[in-house]
C-alpha positions as CSV (number, residue, x, y, z in Angstrom):
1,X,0.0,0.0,0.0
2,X,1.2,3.3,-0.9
3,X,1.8,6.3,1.5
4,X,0.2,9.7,1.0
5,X,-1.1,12.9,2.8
6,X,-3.9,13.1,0.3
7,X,-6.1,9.7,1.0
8,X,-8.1,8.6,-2.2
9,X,-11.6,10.1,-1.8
10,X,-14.2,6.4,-2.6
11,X,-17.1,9.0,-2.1
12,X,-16.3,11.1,-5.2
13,X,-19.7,12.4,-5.1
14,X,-20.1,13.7,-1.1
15,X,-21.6,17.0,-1.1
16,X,-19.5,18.1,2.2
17,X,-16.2,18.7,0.1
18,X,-15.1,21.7,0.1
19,X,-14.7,23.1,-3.0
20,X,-11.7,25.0,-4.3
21,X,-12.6,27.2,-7.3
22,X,-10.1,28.1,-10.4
23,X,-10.2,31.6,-8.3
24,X,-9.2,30.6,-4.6
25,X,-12.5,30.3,-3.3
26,X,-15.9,28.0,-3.1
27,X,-18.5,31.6,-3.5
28,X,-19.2,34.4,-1.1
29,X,-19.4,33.7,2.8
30,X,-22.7,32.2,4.2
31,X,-23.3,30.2,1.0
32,X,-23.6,31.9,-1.7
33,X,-21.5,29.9,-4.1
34,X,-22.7,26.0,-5.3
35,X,-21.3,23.6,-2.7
36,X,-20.4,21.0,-5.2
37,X,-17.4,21.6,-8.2
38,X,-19.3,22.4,-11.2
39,X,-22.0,24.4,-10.0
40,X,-22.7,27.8,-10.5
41,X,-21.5,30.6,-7.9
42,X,-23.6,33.9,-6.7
43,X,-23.5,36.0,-9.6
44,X,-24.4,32.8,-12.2
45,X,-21.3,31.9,-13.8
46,X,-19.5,28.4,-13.8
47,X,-17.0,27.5,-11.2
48,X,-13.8,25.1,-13.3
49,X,-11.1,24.1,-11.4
50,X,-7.8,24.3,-13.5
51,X,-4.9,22.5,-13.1
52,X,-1.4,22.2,-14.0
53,X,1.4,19.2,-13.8
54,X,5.4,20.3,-13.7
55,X,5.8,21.3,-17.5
56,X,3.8,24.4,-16.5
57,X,3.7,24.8,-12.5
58,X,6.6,27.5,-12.8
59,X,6.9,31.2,-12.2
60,X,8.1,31.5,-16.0
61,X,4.5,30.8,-16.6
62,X,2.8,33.8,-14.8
63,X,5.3,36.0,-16.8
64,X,3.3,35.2,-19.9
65,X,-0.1,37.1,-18.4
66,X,-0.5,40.7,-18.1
67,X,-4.0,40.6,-16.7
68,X,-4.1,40.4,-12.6
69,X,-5.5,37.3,-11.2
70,X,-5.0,35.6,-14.8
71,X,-4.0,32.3,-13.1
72,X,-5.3,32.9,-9.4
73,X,-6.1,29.9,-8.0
74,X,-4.9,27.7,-10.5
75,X,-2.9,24.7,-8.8
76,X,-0.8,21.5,-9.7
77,X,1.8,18.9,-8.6
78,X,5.1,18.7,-9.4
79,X,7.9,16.6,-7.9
80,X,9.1,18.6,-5.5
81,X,10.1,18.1,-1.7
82,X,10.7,21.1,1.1
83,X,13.6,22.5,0.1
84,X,15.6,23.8,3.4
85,X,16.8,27.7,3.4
86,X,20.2,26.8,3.4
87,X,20.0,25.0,-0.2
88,X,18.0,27.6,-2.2
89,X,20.5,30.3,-0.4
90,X,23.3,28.4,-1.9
91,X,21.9,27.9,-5.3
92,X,21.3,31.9,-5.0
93,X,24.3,32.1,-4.5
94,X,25.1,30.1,-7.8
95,X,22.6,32.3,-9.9
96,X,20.9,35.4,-8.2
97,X,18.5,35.4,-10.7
98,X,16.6,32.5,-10.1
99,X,12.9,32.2,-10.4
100,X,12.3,28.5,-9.5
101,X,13.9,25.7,-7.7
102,X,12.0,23.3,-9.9
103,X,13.8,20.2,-10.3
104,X,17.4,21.7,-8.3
105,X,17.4,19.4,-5.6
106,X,17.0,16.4,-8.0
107,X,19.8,17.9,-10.8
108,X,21.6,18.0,-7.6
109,X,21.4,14.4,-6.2
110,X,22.2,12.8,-9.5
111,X,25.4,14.6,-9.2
112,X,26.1,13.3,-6.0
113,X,25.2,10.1,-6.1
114,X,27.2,9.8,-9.5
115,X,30.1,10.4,-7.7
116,X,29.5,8.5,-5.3
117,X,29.0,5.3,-7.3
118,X,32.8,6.3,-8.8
119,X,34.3,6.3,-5.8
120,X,32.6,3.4,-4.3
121,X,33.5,1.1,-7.6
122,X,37.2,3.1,-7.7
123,X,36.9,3.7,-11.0
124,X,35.3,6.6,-13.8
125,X,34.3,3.9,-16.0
126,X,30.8,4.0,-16.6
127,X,30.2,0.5,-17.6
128,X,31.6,-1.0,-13.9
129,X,30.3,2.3,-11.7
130,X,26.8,2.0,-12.9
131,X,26.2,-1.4,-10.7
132,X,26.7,0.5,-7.4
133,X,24.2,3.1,-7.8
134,X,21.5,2.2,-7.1
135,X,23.1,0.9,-4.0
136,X,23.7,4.4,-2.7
137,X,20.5,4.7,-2.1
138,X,19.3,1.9,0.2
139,X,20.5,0.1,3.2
140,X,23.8,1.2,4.6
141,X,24.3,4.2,7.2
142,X,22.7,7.3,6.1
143,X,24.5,10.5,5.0
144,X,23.2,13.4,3.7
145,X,25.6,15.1,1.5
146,X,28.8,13.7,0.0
147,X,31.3,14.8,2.6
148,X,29.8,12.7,4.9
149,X,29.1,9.8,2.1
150,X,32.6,10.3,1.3
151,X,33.7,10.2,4.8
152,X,31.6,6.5,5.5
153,X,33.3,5.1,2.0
154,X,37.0,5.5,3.3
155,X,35.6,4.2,6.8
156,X,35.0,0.6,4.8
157,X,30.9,1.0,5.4
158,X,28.1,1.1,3.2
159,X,26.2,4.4,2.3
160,X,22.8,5.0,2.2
161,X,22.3,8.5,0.4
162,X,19.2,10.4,1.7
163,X,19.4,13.7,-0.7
164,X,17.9,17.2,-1.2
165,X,15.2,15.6,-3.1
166,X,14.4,13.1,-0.9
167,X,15.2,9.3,0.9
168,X,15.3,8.5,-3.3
169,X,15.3,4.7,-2.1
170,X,16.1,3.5,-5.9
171,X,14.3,0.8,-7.4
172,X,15.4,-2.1,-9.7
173,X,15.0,0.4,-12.9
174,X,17.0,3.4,-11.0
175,X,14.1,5.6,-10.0
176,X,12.8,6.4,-7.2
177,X,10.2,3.9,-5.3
178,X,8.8,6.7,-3.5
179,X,8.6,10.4,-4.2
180,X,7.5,13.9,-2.5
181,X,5.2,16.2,-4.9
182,X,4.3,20.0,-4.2
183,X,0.6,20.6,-4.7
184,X,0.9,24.4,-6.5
185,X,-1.0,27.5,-6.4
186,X,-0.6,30.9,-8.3
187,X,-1.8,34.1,-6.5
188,X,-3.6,36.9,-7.8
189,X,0.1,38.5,-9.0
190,X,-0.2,35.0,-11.5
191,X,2.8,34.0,-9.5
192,X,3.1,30.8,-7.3
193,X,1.7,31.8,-3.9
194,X,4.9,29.5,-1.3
195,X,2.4,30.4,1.7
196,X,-0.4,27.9,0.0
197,X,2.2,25.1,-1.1
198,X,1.5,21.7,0.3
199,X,4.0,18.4,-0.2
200,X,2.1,15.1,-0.2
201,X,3.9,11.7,-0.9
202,X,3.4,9.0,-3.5
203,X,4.5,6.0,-4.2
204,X,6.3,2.8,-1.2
205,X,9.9,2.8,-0.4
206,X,9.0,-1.0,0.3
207,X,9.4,-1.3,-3.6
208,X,13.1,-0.5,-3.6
209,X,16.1,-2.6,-4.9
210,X,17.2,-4.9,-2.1
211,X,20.2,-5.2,-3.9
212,X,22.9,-3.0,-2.3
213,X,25.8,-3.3,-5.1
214,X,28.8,-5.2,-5.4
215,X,31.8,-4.5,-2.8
216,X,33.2,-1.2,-2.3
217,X,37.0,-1.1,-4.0
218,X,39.6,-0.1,-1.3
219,X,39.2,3.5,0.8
220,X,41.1,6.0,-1.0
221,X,41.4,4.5,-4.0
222,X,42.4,7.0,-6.8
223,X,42.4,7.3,-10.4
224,X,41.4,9.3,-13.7
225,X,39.0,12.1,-13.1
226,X,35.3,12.0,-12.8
227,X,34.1,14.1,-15.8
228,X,30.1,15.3,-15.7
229,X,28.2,16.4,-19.0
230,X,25.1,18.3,-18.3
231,X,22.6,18.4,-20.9
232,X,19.6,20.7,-19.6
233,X,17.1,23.1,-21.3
234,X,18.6,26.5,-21.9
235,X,17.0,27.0,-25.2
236,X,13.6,25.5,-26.4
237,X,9.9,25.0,-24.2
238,X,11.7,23.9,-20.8
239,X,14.2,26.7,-20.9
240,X,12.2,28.2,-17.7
241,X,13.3,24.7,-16.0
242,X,17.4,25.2,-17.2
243,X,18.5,27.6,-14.4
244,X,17.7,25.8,-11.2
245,X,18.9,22.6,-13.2
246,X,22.4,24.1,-13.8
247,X,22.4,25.8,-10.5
248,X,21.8,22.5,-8.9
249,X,24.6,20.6,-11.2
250,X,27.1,23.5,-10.6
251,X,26.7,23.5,-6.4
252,X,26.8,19.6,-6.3
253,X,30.1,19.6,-8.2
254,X,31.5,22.6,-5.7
255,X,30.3,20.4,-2.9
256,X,31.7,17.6,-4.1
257,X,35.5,19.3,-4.9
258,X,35.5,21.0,-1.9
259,X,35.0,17.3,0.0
260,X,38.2,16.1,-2.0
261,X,36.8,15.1,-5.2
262,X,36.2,11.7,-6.5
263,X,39.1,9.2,-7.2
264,X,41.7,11.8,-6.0
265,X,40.9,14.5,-8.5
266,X,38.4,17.6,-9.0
267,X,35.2,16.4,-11.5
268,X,35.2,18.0,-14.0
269,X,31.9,19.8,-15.3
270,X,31.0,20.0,-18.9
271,X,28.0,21.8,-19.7
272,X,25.4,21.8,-22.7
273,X,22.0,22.5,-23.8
274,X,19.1,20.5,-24.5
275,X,16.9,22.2,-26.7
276,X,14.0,20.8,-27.4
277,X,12.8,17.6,-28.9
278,X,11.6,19.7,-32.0
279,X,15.2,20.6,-33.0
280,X,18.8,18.9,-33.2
281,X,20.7,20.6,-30.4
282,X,20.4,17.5,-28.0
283,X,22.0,15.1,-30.3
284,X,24.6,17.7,-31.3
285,X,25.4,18.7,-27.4
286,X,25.9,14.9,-26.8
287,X,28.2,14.3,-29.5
288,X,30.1,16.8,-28.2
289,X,30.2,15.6,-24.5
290,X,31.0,12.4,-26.0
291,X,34.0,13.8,-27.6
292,X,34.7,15.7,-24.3
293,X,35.2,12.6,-22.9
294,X,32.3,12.2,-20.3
295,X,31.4,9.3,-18.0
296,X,28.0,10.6,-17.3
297,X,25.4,13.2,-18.5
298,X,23.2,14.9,-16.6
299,X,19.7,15.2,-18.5
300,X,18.2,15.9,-20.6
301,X,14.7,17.3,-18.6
302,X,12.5,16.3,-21.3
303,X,11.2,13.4,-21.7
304,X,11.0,13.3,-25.5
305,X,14.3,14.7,-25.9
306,X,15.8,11.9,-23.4
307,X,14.2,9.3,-26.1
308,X,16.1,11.2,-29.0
309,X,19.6,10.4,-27.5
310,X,19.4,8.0,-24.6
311,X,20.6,5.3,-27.4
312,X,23.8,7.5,-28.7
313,X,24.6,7.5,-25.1
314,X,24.0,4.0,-23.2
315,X,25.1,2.8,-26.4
316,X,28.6,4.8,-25.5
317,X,29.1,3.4,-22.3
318,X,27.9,6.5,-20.7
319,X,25.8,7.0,-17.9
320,X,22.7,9.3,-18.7
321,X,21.0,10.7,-15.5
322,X,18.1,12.4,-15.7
323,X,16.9,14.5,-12.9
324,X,13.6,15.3,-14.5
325,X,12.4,12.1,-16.9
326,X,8.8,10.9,-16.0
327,X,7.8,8.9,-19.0
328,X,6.6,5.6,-17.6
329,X,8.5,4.2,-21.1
330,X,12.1,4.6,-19.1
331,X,11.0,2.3,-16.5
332,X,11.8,-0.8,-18.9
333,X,13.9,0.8,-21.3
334,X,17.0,-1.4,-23.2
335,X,19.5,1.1,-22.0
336,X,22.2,-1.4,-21.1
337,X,21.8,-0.7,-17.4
338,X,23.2,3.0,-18.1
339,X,20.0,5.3,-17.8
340,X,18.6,6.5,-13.8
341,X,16.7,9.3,-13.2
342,X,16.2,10.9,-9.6
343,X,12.7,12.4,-10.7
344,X,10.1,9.8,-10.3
345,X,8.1,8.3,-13.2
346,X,4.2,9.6,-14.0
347,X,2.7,6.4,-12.7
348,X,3.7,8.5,-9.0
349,X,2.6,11.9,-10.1
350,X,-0.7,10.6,-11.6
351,X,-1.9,9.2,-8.4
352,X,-1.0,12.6,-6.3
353,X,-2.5,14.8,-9.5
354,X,-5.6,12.4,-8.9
355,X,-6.0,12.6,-5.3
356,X,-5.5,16.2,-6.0
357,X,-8.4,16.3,-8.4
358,X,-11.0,13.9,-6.3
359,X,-10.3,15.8,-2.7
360,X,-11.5,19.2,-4.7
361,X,-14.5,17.2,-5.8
362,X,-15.0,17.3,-8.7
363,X,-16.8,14.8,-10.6
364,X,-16.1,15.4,-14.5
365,X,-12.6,16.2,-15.8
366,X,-11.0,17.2,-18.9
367,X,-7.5,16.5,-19.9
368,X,-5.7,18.3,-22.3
369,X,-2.3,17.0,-23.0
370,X,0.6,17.8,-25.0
371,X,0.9,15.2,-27.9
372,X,4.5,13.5,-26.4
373,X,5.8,10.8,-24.2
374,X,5.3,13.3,-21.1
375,X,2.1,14.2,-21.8
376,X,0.5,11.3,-23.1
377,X,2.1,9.2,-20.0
378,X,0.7,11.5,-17.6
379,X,-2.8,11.9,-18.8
380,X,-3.0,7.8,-19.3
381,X,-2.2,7.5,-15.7
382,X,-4.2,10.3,-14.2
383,X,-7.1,9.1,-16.1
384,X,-6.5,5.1,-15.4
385,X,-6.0,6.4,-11.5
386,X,-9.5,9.0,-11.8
387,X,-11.2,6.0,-12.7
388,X,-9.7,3.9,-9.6
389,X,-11.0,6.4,-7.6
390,X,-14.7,5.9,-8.3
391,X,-14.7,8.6,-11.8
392,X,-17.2,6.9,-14.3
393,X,-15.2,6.9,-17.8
394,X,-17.5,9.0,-19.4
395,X,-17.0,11.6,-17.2
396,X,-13.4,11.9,-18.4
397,X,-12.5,13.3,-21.7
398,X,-9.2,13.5,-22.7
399,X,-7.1,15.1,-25.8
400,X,-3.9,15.1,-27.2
401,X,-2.7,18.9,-28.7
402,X,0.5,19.6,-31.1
403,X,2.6,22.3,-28.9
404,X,3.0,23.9,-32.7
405,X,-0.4,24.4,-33.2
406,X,-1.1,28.0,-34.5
407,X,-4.4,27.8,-32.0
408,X,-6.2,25.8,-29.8
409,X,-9.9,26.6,-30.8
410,X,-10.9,23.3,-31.9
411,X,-9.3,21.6,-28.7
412,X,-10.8,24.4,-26.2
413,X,-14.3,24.4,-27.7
414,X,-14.6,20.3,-26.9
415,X,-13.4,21.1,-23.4
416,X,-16.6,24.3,-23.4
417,X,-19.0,21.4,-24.8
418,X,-17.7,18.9,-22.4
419,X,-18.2,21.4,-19.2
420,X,-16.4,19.8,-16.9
421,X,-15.9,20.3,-13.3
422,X,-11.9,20.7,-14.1
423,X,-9.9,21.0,-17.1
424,X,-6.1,20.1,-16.5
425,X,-3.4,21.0,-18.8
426,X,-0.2,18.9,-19.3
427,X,2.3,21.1,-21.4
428,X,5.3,23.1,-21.4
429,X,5.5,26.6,-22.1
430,X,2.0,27.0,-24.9
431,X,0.4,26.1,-21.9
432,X,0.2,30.0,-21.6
433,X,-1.8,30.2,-24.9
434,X,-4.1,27.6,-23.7
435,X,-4.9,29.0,-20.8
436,X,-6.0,32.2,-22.1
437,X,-8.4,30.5,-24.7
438,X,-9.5,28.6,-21.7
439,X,-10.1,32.3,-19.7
440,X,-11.6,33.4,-23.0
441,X,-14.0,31.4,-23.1
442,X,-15.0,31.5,-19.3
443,X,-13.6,28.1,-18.5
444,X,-10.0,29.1,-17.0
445,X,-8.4,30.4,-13.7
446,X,-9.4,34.4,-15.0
447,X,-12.5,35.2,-13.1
């Protein structure tokens, strides 16, 4: 049985829930909004829930609307844990400019625990490394940050890495059994309201590996240097996830040199962009890690990108380490036992999105999804999980959209015939130009 802070609502149809409304609020004081999702408020017009996943649940997103109150109320999951002060100070610290920590602590951990895994096997070399990973992650004495790792790998014991991100507690497949999601709202500035963020969990640590990875090579062992490819979104529809990505890379590396380094010697960072799966520049960037010499890349963030290049690098001997895959198809990918991830897959953030959805009670939802491995996956899951919950099947309509679409009409005027309790948008960044059509039409967060 899974943990969570949101339980699965059986009674889907219980007139006590309260009802949050795509603006903040279930009506006027003393009654005078509809006390079930759907209905109308006091001055007539229909209350929609709207909600977002992690492709859109960003600051970057708000910067897209001029209109106060544009996304108000508007909430969504993404994997996220409680980040401590002392880690977003740091990554401040890396880049003043940040917007988001979206993703950081995870871009963070799959550094770590990279290097880790190098120092545990005593060697850079991808192919023998990769076999203690997921070992770093279970059993053993916990240690929270690679000093202290470090410290327990020349003491001959095991470690046990409990990270920014969470306990991670790796399965078989190198993700996380369990994982810790932020439930999201904006504020009437369109920007995410931290006061109204709650962290629920998904997903059973019982479901981890039990294997804990071959024997340690000898304390202190030394040898060529650990060298880190990074390839994250600084260009293309993810871009507003790149900073805290690089910010996160960039501090795990200083952490790690600072403690010594790996094998004897500083890692090395390489960095690169993504892009986006629409264009070349992942395949391009990873040729020229390759060249650089790499034993491990960092990325990509999306999904569909990881899919274009996950081949040219397994296929390399490389490690590829993506902190923010969910695409359930990585689970039982052929990736010669080279690919983890430290973000969990969409089977986990379906079921918090769901419990989400069913504890705001509403009975009919619409899903509109960006047509790609992400999107589908997610909205597949939600739905299957909606259902599980007590959702009849034709009270759920879903869609697939191209991101390149010169408009949405067509896919917003089925979600206006549909009128459903909740409309939730999986996408990137033409999320924005959904959403408007969706306020256009009296159906979004805009009230």
């Amino acid at each position: 049985m899974r943990t969570g802070i949101l339980a699965r609502n059986a009674a889907v149809a219980a007139a006590a829930l309260l009802v949050l409304t795509a603006c903040g609020g279930g009506g006027e004081e003393g009654g005078g909004g509809g006390d079930a999702a759907g209905e109308t408020g006091g001055g007539g017009e229909r209350q929609v829930n709207v909600y977002g996943t992690d492709g859109n649940m960003g600051n970057a997103l708000g910067e897209s609307f001029t209109a106060q109150g544009s996304l108000a109320g508007m909430k969504g999951t993404t994997p996220l844990t409680e980040l401590g002060g002392d880690f977003t100070d740091r990554l401040r610290e890396i880049d003043p400019n940040l917007q988001d920590y979206n993703y950081a602590g995870e871009t963070y951990d799959a550094v770590i625990v990279t290097a880790l895994a190098a120092q545990a096997a005593g060697t850079n070399d991808a192919n023998v490394f990769k076999e203690f990973i997921n070992g770093m992650t279970v059993g053993g004495e916990a240690c929270t940050d690679f000093a202290a790792c470090l410290e327990i790998i020349n003491n001959g014991g095991n470690v046990d890495y409990d990270g920014i991100s969470g306990p991670l507690s790796f399965t078989d497949a190198g993700e996380p059994a369990e994982a810790s999601f932020g439930i999201l709202q904006f504020g009437e500035d369109n920007q995410l309201d931290e006061g109204a963020t709650d962290y629920v969990l998904a997903g059973d640590s019982a479901n981890a590996t039990s294997d804990e990875g071959p024997a340690y090579a000898a304390a202190g062992t030394t040898g060529e240097p650990l060298v880190i490819g990074t390839l994250l979104p600084l260009t293309g529809n993810l871009a507003f996830l790149g900073p805290p990505e690089v910010a996160g890379a960039r501090l795990a590396v200083n952490d790690i040199n600072a403690a010594g380094g790996v094998l004897g010697q500083p890692v090395q960072l390489i960095e690169g962009d993504s892009g986006d799966a629409s264009t070349d520049t992942a395949t391009q960037t990873v040729d020229r890690l390759l060249q650089g010499g790499v034993n491990a890349i960092i990325g990509a963030a999306s999904s569909g990108v990881s899919l274009t290049v996950i081949d040219r690098i397994t296929g390399s001997g490389v490690v590829q380490f993506s902190p923010a895959n969910t695409s359930d198809q990585f689970t039982d990918y052929n990736d010669n036992g080279l690919y983890f991830r430290t973000a969990p897959p969409d089977v986990l953030q379906a079921r918090a999105l769901s419990d989400l959805i069913i504890n705001d009670g509403n009975n009919t939802v619409g899903i509109m999804a960006l047509n790609d491995p992400y999107g589908t996956g997610l909205m597949e899951n939600t739905r299957e999980n909606l259902i599980a919950a007590g959702l009849a099947e034709d009270s759920i309509q879903t869609l697939t959209y191209d991101p390149q679409a010169a408009n949405y009409d067509a896919e917003i005027q089925q979600m206006v015939d549909f009128a459903p309790d909740a409309v939730v948008v999986i996408g990137f960044e033409e999320s924005a130009r959904i959403i408007e059509s969706l306020n256009s039409q009296g159906i979004g967060p805009q009230r």
